[in-house]
Biopython code that builds the backbone (N, CA, C, O; Angstrom):
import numpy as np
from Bio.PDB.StructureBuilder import StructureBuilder

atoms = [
    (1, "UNK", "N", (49.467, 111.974, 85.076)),
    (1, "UNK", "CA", (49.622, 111.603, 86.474)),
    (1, "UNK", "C", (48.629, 112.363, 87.348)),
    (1, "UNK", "O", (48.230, 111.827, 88.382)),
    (2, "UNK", "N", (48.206, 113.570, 87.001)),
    (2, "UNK", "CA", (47.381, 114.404, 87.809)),
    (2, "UNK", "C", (45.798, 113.847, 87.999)),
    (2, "UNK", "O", (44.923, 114.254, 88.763)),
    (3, "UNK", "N", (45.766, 112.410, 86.691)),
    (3, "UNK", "CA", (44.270, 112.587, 86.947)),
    (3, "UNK", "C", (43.929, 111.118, 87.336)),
    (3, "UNK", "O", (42.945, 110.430, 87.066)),
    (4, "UNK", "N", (45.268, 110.809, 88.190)),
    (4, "UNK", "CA", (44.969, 109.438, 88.785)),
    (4, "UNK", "C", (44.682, 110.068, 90.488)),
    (4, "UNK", "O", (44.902, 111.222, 90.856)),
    (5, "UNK", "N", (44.018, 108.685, 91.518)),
    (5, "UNK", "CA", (43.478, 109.209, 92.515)),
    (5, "UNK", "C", (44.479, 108.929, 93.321)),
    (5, "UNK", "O", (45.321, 108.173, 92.835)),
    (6, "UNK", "N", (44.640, 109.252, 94.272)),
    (6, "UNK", "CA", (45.256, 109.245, 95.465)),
    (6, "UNK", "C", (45.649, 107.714, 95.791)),
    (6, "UNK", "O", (46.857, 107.560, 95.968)),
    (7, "UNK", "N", (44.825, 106.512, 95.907)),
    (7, "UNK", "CA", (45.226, 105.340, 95.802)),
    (7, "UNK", "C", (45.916, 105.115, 94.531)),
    (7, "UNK", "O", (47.136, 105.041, 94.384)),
    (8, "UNK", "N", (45.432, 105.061, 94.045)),
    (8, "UNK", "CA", (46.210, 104.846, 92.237)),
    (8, "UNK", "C", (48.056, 105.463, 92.318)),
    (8, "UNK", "O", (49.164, 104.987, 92.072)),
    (9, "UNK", "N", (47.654, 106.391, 92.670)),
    (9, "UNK", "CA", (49.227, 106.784, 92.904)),
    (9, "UNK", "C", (49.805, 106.274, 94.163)),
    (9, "UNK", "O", (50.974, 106.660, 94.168)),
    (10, "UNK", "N", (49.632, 105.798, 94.916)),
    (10, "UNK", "CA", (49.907, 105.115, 96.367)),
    (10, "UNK", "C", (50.383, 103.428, 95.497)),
    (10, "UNK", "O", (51.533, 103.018, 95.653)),
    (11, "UNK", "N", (49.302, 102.550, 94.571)),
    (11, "UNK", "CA", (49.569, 101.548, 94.101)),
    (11, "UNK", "C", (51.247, 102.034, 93.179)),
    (11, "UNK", "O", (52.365, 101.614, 93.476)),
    (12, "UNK", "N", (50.950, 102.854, 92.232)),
    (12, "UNK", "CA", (52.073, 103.234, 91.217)),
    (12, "UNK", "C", (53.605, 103.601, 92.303)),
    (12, "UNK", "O", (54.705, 103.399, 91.789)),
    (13, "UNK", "N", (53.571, 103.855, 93.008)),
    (13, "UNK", "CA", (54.844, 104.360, 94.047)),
    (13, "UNK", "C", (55.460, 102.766, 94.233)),
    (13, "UNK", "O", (56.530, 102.433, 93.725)),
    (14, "UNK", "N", (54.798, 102.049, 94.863)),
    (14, "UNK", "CA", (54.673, 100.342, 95.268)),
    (14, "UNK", "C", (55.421, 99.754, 93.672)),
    (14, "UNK", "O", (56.546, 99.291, 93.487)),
    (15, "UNK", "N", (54.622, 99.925, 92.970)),
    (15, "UNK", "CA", (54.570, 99.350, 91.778)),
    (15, "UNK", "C", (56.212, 99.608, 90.973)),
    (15, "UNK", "O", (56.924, 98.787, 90.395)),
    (16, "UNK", "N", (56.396, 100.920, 91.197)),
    (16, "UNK", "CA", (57.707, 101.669, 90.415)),
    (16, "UNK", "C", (58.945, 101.120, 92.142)),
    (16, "UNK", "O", (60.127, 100.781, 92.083)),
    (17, "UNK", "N", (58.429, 101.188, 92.897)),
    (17, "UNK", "CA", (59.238, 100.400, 93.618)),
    (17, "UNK", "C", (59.824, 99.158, 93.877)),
    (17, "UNK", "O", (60.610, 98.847, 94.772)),
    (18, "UNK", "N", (59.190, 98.286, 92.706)),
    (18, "UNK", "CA", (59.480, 96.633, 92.551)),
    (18, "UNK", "C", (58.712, 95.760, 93.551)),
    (18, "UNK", "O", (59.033, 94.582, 93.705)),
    (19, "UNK", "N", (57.605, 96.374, 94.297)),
    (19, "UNK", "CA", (56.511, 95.220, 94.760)),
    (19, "UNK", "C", (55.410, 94.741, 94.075)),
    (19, "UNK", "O", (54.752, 95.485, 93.347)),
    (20, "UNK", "N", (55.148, 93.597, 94.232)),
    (20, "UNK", "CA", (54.161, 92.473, 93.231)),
    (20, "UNK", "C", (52.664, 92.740, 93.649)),
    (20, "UNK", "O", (52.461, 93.043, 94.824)),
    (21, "UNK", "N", (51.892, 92.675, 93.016)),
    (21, "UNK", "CA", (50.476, 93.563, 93.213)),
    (21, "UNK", "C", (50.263, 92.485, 94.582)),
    (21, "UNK", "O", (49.981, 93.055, 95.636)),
    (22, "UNK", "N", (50.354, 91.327, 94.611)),
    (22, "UNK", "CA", (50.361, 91.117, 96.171)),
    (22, "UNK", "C", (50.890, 91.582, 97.390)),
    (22, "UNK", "O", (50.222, 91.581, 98.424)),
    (23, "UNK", "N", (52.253, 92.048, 97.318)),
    (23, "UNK", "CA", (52.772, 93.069, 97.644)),
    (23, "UNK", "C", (52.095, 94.356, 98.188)),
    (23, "UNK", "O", (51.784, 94.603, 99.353)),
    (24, "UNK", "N", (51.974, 94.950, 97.323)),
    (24, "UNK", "CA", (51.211, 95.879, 97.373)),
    (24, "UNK", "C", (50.202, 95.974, 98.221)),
    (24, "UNK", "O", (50.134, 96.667, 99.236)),
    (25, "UNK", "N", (49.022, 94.888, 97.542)),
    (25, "UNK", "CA", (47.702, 94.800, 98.569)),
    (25, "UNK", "C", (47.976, 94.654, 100.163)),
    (25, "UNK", "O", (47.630, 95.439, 101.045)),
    (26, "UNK", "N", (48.811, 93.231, 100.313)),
    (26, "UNK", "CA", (49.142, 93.664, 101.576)),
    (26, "UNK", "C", (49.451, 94.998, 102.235)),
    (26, "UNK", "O", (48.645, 95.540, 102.990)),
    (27, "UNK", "N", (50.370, 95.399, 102.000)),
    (27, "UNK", "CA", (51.005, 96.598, 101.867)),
    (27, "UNK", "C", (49.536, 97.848, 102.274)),
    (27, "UNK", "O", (49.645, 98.583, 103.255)),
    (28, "UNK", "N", (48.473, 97.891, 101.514)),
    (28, "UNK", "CA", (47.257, 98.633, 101.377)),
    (28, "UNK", "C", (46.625, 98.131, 102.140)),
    (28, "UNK", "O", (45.967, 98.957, 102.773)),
    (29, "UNK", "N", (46.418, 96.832, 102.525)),
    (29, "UNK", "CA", (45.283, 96.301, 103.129)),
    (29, "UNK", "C", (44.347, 95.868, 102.149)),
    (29, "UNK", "O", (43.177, 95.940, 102.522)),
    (30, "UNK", "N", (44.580, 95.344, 100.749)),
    (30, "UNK", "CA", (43.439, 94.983, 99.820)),
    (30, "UNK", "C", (43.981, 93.772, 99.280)),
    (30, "UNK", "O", (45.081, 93.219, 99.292)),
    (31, "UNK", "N", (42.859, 93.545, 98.807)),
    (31, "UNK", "CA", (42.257, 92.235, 97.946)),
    (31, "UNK", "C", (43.361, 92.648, 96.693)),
    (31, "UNK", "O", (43.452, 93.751, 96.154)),
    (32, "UNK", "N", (44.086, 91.547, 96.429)),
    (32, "UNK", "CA", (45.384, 91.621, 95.239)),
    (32, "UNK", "C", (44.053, 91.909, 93.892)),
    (32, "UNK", "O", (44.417, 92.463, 92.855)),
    (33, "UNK", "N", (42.487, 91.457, 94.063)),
    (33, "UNK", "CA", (42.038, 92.079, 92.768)),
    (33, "UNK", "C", (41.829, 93.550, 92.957)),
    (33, "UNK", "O", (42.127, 94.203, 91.957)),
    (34, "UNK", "N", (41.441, 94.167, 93.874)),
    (34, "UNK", "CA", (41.044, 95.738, 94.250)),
    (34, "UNK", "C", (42.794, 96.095, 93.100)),
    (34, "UNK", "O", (42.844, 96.776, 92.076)),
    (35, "UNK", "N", (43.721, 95.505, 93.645)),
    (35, "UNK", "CA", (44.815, 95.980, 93.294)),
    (35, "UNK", "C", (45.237, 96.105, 91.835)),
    (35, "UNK", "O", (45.855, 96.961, 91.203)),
    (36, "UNK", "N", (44.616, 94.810, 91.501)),
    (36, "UNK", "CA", (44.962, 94.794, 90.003)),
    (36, "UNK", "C", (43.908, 95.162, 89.325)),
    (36, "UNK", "O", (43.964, 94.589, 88.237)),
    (37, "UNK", "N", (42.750, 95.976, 89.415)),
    (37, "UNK", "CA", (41.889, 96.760, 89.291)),
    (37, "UNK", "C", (42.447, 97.949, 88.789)),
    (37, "UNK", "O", (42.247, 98.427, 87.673)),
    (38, "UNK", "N", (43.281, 98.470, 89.841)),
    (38, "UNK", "CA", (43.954, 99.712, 90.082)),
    (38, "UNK", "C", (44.805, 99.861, 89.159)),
    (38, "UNK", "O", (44.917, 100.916, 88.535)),
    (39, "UNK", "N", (45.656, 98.621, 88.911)),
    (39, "UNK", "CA", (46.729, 98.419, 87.946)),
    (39, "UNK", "C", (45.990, 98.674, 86.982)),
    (39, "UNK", "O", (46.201, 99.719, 86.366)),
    (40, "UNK", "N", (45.215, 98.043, 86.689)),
    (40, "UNK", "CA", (44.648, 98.264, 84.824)),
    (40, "UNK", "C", (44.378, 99.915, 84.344)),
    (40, "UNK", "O", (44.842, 100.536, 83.387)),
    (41, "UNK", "N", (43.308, 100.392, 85.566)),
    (41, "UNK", "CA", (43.448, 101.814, 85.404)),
    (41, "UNK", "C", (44.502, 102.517, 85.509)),
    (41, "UNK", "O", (44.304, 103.404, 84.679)),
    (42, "UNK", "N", (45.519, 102.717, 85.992)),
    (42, "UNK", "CA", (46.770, 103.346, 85.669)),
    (42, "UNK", "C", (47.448, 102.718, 84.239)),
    (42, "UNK", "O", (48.160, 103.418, 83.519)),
    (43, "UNK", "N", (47.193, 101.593, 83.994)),
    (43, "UNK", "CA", (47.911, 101.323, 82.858)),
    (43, "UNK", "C", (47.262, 102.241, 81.849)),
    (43, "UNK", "O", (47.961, 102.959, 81.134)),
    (44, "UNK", "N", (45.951, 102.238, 81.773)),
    (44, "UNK", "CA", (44.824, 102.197, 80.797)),
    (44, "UNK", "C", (45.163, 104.390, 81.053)),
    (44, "UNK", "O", (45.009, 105.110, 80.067)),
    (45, "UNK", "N", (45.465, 104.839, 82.043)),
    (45, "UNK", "CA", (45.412, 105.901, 81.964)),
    (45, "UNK", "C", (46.497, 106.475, 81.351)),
    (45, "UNK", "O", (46.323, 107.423, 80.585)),
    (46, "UNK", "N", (47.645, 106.019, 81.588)),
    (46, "UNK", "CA", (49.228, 106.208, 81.296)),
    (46, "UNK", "C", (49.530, 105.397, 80.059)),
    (46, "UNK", "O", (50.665, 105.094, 79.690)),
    (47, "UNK", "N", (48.044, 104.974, 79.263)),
    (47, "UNK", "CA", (48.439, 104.347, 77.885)),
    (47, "UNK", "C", (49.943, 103.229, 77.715)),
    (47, "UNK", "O", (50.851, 103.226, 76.884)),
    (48, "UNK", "N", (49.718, 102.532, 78.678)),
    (48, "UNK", "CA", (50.830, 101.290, 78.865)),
    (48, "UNK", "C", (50.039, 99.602, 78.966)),
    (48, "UNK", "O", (48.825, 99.405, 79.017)),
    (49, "UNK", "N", (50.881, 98.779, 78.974)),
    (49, "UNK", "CA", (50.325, 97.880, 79.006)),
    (49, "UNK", "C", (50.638, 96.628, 79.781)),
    (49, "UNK", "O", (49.911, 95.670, 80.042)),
    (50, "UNK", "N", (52.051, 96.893, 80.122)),
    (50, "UNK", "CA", (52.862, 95.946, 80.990)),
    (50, "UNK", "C", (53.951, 97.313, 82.084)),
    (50, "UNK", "O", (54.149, 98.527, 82.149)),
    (51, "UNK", "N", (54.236, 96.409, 82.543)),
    (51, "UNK", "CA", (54.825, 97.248, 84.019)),
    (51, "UNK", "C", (56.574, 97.331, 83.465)),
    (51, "UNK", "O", (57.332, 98.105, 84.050)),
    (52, "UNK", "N", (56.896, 96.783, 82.733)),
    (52, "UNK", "CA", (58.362, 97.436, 81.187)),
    (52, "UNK", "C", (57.536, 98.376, 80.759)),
    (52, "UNK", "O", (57.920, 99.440, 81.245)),
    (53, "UNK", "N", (56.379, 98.568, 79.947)),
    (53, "UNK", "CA", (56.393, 100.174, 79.367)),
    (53, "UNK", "C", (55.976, 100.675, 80.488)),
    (53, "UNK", "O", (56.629, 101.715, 80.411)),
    (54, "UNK", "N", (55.181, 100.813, 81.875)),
    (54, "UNK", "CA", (54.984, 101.367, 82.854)),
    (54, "UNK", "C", (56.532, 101.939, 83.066)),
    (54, "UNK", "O", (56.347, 103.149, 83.202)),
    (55, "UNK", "N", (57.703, 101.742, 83.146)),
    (55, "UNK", "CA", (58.830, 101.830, 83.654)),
    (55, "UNK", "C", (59.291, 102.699, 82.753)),
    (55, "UNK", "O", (59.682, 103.816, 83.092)),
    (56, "UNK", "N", (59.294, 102.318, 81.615)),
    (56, "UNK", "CA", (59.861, 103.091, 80.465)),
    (56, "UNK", "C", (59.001, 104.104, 79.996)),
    (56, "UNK", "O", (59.315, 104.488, 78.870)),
    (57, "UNK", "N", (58.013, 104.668, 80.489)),
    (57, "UNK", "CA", (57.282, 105.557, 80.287)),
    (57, "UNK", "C", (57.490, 106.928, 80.924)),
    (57, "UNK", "O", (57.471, 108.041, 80.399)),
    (58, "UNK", "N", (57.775, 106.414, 82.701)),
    (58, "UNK", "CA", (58.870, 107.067, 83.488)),
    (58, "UNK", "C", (60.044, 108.188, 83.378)),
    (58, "UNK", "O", (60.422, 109.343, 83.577)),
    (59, "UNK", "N", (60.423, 106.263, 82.667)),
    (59, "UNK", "CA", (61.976, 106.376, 82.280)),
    (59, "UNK", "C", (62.311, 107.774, 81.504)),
    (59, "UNK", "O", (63.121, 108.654, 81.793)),
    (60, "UNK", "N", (60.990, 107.610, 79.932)),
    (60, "UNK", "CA", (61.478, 108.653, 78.955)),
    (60, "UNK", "C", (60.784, 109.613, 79.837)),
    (60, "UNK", "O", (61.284, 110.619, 79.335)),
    (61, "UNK", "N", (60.255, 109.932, 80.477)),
    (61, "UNK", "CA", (59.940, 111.549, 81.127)),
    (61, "UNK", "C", (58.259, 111.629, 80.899)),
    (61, "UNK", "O", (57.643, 112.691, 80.987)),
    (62, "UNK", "N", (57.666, 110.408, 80.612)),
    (62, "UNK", "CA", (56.052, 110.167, 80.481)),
    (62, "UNK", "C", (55.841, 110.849, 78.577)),
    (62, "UNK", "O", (54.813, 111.250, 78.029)),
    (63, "UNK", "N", (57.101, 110.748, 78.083)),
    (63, "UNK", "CA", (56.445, 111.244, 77.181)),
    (63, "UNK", "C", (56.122, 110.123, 75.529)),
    (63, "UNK", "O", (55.941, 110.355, 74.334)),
    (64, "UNK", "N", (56.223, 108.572, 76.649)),
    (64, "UNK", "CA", (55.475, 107.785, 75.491)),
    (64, "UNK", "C", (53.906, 107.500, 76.177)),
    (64, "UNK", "O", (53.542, 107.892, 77.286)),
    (65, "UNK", "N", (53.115, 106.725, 75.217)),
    (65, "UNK", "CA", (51.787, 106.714, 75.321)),
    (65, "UNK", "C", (51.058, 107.879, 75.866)),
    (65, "UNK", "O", (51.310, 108.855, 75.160)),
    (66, "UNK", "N", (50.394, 108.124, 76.670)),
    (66, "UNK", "CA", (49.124, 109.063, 76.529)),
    (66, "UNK", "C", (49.689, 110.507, 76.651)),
    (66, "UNK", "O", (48.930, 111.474, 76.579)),
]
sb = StructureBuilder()
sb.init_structure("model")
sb.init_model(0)
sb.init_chain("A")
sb.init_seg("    ")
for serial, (resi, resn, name, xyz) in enumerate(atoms, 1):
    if name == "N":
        sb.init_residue(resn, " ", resi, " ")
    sb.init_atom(name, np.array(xyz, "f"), 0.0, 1.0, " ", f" {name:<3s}", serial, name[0])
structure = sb.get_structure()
């Protein structure tokens, strides 16, 4: 978590809050791709692949994937 940026964690808050990357963008002021940009890199950083292991990654205390 420490070595995501300041937006990235602003998207992930949104994201773990149950808003839809459209959502979100609004929400940011961006383009739903800027957003799902963002998404991939947090996935890709937090070794997940869908927003269920995003949750459950959480869930167990971050201590599946990366």
């Amino acid at each position: 978590l420490l070595n995501l940026s300041q937006r990235e964690r602003q998207v992930l808050i949104f994201l773990m809050g149950g808003d839809s990357t459209k959502q979100v963008a609004k929400r940011l002021q961006l383009s739903h791709h800027t957003v799902g940009d963002y998404v991939k890199s947090i996935y890709r950083q937090l070794g997940v692949n869908s927003r269920a292991e995003l949750m459950a990654h959480f869930i167990s205390g971050g201590q599946r994937g990366a």
